[in-house]
C-alpha positions as a Markdown table, in Angstrom:
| # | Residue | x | y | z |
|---|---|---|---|---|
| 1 | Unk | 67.4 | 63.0 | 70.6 |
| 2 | Unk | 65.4 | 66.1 | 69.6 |
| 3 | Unk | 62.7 | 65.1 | 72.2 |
| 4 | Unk | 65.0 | 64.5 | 74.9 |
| 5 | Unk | 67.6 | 68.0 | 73.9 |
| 6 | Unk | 64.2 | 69.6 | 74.4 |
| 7 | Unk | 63.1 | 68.5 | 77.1 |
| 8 | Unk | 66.4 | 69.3 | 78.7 |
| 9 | Unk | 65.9 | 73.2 | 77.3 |
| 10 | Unk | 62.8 | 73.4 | 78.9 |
| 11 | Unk | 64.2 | 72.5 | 82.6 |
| 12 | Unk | 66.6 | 74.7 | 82.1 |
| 13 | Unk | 64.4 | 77.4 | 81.7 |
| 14 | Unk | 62.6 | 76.2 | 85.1 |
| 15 | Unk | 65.3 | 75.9 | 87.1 |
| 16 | Unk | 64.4 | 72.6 | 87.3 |
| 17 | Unk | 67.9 | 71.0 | 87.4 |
| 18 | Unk | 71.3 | 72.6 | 88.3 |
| 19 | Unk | 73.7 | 74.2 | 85.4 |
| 20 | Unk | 76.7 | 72.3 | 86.3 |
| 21 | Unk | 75.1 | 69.1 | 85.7 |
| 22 | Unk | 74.1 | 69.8 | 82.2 |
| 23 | Unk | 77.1 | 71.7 | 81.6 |
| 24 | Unk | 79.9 | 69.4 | 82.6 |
| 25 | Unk | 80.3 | 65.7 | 83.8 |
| 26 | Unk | 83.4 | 67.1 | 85.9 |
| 27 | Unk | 82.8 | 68.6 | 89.7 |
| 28 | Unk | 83.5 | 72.4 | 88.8 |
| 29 | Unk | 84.2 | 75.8 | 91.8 |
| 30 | Unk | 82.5 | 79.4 | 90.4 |
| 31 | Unk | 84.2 | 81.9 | 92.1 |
| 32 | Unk | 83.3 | 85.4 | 91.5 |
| 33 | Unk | 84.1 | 89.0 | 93.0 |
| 34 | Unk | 86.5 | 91.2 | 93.0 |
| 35 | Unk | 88.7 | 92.0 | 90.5 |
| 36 | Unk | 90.6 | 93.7 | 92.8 |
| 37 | Unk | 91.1 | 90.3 | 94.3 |
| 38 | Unk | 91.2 | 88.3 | 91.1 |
| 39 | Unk | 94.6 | 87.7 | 90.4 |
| 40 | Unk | 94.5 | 86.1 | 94.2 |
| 41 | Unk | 91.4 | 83.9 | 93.0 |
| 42 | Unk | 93.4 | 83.1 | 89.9 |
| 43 | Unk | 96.9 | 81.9 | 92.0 |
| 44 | Unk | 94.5 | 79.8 | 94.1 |
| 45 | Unk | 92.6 | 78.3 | 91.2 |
| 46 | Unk | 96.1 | 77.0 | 89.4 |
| 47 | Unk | 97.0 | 75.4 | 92.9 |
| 48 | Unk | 93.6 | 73.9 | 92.8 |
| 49 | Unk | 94.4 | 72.1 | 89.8 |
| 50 | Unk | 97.8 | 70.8 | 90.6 |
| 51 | Unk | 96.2 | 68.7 | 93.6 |
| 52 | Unk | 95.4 | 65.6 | 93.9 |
| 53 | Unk | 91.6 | 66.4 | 94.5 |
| 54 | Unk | 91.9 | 68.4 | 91.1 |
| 55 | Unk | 88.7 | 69.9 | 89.8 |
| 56 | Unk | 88.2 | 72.8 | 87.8 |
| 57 | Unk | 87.8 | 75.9 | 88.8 |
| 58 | Unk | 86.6 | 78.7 | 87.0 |
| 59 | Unk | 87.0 | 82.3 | 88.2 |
| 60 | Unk | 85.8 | 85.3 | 87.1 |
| 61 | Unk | 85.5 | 89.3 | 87.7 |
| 62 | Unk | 82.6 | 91.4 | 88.0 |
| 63 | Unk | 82.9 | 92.9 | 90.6 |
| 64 | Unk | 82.5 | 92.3 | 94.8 |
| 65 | Unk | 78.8 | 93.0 | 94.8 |
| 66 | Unk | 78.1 | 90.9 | 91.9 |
| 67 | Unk | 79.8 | 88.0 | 93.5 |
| 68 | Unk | 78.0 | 88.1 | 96.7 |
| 69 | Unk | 74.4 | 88.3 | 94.1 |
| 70 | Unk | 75.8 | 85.1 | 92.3 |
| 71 | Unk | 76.9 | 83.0 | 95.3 |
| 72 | Unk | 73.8 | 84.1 | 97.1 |
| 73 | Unk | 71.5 | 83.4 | 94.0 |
| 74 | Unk | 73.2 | 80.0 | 93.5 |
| 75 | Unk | 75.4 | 81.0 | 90.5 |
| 76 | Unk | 78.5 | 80.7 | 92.0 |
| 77 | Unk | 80.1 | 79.3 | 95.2 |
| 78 | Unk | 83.0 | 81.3 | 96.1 |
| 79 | Unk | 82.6 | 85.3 | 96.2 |
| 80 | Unk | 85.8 | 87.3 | 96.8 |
| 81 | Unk | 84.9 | 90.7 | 98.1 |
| 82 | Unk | 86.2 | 94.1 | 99.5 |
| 83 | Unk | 83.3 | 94.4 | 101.0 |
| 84 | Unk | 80.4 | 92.7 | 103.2 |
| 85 | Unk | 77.0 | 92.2 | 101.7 |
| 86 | Unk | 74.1 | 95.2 | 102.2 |
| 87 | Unk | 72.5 | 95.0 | 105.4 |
| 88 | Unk | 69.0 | 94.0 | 105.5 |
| 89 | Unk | 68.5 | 92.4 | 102.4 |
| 90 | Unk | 67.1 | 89.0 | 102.7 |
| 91 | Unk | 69.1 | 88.0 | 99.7 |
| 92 | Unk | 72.2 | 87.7 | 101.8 |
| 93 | Unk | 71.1 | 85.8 | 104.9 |
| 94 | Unk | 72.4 | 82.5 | 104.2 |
| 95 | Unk | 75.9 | 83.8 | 103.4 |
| 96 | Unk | 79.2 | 83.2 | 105.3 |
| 97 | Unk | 82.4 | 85.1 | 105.2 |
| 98 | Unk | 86.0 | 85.1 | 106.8 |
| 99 | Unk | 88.1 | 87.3 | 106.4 |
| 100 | Unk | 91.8 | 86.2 | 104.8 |
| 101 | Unk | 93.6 | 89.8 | 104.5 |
| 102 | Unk | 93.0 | 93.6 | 103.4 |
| 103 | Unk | 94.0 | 94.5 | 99.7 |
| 104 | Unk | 95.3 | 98.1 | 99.4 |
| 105 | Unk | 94.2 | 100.6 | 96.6 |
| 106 | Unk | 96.4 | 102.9 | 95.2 |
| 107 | Unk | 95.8 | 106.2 | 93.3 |
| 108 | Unk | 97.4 | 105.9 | 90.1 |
| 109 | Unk | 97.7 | 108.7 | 86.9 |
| 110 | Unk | 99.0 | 109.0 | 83.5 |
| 111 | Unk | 102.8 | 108.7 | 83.5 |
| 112 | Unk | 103.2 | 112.3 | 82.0 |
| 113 | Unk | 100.9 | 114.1 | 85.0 |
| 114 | Unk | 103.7 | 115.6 | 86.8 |
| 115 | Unk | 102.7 | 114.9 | 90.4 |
| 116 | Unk | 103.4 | 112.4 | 93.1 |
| 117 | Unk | 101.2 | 113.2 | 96.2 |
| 118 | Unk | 97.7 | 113.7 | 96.6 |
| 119 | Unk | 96.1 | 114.6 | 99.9 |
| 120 | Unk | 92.9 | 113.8 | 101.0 |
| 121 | Unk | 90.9 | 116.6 | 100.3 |
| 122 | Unk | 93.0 | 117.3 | 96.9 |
| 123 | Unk | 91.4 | 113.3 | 96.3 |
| 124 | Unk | 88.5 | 114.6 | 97.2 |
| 125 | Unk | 87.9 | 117.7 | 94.9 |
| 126 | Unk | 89.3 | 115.6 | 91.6 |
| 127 | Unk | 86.9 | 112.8 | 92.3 |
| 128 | Unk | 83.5 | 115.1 | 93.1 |
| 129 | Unk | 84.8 | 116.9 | 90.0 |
| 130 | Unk | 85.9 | 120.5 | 91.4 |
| 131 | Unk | 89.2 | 121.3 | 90.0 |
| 132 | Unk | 89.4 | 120.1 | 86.3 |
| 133 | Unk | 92.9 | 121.0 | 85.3 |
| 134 | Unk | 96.2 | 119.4 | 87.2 |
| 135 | Unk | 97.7 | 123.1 | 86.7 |
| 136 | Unk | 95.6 | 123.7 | 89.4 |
| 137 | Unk | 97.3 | 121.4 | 91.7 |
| 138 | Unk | 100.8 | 122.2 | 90.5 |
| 139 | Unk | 100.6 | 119.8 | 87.8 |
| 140 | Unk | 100.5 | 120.2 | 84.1 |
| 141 | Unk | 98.5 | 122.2 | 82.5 |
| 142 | Unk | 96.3 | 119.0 | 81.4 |
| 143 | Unk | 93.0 | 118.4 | 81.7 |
| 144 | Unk | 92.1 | 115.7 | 84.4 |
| 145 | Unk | 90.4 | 112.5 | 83.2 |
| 146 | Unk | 88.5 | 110.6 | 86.0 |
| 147 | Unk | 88.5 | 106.7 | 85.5 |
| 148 | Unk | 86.5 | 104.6 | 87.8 |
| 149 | Unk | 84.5 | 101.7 | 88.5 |
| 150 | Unk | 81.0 | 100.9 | 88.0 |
| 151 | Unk | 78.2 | 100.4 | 91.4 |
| 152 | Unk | 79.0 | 96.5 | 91.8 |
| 153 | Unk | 82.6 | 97.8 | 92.3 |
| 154 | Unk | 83.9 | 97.1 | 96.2 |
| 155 | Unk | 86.8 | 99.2 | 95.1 |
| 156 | Unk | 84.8 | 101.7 | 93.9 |
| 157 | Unk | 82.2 | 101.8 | 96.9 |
| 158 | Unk | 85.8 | 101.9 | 99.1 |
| 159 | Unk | 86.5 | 105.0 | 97.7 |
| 160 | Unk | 83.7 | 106.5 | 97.9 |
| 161 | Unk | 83.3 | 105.9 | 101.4 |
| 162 | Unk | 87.0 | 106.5 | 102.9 |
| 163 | Unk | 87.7 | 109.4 | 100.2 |
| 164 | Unk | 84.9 | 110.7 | 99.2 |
| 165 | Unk | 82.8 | 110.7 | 102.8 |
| 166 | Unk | 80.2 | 108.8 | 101.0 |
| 167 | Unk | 79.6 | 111.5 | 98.5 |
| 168 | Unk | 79.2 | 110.1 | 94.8 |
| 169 | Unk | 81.6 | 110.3 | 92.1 |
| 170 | Unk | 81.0 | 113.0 | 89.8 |
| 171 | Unk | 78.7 | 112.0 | 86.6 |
| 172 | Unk | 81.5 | 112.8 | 84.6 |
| 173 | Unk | 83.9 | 109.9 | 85.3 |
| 174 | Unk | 84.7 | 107.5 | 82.6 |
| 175 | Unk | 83.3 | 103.5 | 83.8 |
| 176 | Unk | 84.9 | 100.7 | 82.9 |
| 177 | Unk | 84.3 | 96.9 | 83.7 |
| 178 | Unk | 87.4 | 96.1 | 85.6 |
| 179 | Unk | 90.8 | 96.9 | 87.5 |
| 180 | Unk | 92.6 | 95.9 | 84.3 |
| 181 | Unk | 90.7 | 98.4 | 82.6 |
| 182 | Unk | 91.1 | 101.2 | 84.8 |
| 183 | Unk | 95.0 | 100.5 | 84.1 |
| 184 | Unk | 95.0 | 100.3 | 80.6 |
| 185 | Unk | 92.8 | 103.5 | 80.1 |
| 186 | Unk | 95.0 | 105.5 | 83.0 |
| 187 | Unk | 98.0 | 104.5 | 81.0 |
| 188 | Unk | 96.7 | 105.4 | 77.6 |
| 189 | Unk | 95.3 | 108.4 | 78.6 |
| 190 | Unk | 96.7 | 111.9 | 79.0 |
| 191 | Unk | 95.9 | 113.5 | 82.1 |
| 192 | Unk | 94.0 | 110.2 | 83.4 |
| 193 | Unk | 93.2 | 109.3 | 86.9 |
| 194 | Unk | 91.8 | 106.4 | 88.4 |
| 195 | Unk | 92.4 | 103.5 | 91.2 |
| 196 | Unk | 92.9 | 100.1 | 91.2 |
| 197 | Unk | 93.8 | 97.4 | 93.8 |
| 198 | Unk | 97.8 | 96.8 | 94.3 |
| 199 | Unk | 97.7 | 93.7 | 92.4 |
| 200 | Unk | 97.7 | 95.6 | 89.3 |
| 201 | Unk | 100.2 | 98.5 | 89.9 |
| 202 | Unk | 103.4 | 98.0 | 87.0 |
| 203 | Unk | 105.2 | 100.4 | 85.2 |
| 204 | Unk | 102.4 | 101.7 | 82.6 |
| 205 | Unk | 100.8 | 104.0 | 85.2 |
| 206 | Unk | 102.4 | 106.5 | 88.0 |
| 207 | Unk | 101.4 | 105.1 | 91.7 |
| 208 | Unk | 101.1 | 108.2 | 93.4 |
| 209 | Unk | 101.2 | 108.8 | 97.7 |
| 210 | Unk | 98.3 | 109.4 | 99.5 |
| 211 | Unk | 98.4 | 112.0 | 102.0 |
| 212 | Unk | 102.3 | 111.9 | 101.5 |
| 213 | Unk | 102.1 | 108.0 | 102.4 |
| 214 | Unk | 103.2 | 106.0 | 100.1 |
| 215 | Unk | 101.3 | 102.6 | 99.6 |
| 216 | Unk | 103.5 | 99.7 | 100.7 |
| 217 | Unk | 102.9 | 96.3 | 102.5 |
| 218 | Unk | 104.7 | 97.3 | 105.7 |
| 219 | Unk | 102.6 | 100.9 | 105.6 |
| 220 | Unk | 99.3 | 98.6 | 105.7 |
| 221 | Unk | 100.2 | 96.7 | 107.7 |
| 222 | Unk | 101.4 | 99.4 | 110.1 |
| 223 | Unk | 97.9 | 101.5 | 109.6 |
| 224 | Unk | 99.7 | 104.8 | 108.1 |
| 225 | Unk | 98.1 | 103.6 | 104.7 |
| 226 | Unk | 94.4 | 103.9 | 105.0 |
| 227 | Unk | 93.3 | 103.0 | 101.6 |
| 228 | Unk | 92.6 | 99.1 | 101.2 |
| 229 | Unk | 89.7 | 97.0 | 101.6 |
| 230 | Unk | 89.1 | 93.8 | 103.9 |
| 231 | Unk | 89.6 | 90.7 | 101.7 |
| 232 | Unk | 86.8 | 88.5 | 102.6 |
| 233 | Unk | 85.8 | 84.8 | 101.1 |
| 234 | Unk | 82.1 | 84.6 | 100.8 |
| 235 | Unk | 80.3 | 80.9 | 100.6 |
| 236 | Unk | 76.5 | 79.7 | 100.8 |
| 237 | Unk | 76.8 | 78.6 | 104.6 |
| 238 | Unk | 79.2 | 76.5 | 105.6 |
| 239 | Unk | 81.7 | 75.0 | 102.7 |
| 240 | Unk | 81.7 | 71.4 | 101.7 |
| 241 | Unk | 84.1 | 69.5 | 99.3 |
| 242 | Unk | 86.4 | 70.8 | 96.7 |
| 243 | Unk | 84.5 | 74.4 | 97.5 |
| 244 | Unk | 85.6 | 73.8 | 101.4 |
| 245 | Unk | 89.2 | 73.3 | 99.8 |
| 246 | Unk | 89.7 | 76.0 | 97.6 |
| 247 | Unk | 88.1 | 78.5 | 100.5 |
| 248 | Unk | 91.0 | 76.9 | 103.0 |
| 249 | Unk | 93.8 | 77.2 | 100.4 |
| 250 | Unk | 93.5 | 81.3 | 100.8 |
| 251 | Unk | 94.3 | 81.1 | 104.4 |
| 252 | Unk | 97.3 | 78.8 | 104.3 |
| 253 | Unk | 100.7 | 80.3 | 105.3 |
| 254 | Unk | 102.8 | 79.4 | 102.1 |
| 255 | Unk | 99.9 | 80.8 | 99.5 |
| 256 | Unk | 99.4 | 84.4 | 101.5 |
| 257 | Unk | 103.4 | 84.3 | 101.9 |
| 258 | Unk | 103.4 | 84.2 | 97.8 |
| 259 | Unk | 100.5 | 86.6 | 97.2 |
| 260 | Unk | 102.2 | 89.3 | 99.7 |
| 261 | Unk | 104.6 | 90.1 | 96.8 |
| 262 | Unk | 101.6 | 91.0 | 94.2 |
| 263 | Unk | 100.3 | 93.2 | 97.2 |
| 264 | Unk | 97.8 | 91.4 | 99.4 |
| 265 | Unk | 98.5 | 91.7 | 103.0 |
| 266 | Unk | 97.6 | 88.8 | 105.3 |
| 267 | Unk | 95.6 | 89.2 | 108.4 |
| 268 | Unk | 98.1 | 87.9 | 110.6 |
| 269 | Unk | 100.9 | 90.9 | 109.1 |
| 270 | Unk | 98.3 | 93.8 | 110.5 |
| 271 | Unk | 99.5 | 95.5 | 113.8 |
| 272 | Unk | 96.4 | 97.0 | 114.3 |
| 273 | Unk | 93.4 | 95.9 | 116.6 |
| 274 | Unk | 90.1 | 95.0 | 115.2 |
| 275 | Unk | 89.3 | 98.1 | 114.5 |
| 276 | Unk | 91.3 | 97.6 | 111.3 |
| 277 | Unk | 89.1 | 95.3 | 110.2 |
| 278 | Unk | 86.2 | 98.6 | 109.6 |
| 279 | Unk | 87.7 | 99.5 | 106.5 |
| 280 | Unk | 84.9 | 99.1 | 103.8 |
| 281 | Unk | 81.0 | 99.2 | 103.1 |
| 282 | Unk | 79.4 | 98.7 | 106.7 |
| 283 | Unk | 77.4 | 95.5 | 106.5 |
| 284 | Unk | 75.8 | 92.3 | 108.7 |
């Protein structure tokens, strides 16, 4: 037995025979991305299990850009992401994506920061880290707290790109792992600001409009609110099996109608042309 749990190790170490097989008997779906995206992931993974074809599905965050590096290195098989994979890099040849909606992000504060609108270049200055105090923007006289993401972040690269004109954040800001995280330290921090995908927004943190536009489903959908990012399921080629099944479960009718009330906006509700559809990191 020693032999043999050995021997098994030492594959492992090689790559010589797949995870899943060693670690469970049962056919199991990785799904990694977005956290933005991940209470979407999660609805579809509980679905998944009250089928008939049941198998388990585990999901987890990370971020877009690590999802596309798991499903591309063979970790995973499902990447959610905001946005497409780097052009150019071999890496992410063999991948395939469609495109199931656009998640919008929203600006939110501390409760106690006594404003409601930010315009773009107000955005703009708090995020490169030129005004420090919300006095200065007829706030309280608190100083402002930036909260974001870390590099694998689609959200994070989103903002940086439709905000920030692909300048970077300001060294200053505080990182954290996840939109969960951004939430809980907005909402437990005076003076706080950060963003987060819609999924997330309750009543611990102050949602705040964005060049007096207010972020709702039917402003999305309309184009009037330009912060979101293309919601995009990412496989190894073309899906087989229970990973074929889970992918077509985002795109059906009476799972997007249920997800449009925690803030995802299905394709089919945008007004806009394609052009909508250039909202995020340019990729292949």
């Amino acid at each position: 037995m020693f032999f043999l749990l050995g021997v098994v190790t030492m594959m492992l170490a090689l790559d010589c025979i797949p995870r899943a097989e060693v670690t469970s008997r049962h056919p199991a779906v990785r799904v990694v991305g977005s956290t933005a995206l991940l209470p979407v992931a999660r609805d579809a993974a509980q679905l998944m299990g009250g089928t008939e074809r049941a198998a388990r599905v585990e999901v987890f965050g990370g971020g877009s850009l690590t999802g596309l590096q798991q499903v591309a290195g063979g970790w995973a098989d499902v990447a959610l992401s905001l946005v497409e994979p780097p052009p150019g890099e071999p890496l992410y040849q063999g991948l395939t994506g469609k495109v199931f909606g656009v998640m919008p992000l929203v600006l939110v504060v501390h409760p106690g920061v006594r404003v409601d609108n930010l315009s773009k270049d107000d955005a703009t200055r708090i995020f490169l880290g030129q005004v420090k105090n919300w006095a200065a923007l007829g706030g309280p006289d608190l100083p402002i707290v930036i909260v974001s993401r870390g590099k694998s972040s689609g959200s994070r690269q989103l903002i940086k790109r439709l905000v920030l004109g692909g300048r970077e954040f300001t060294g200053n800001a505080r990182l954290v792992n996840s939109d969960f995280e951004v939430r809980k330290a907005v909402a437990s921090t005076p003076g706080a600001i950060g963003y987060l995908g819609a999924t997330y927004l309750n009543g611990s943190v102050k949602a705040l409009k964005y060049n007096g536009i207010e972020c709702t489903v039917e402003n999305v959908a309309n184009g009037s609110y330009p912060l979101y990012g293309v919601a995009r399921v990412y496989t190894r080629g073309k899906p087989a099996g229970t990973v074929q099944s889970y992918s077509e479960l985002l795109f059906k009718e009476s799972f997007l109608l249920k997800e449009v009330r925690k803030g995802l906006v299905p394709l089919r509700m945008l007004k806009k042309g394609p052009e909508t559809l250039r909202s995020g990191v340019k990729g292949r």
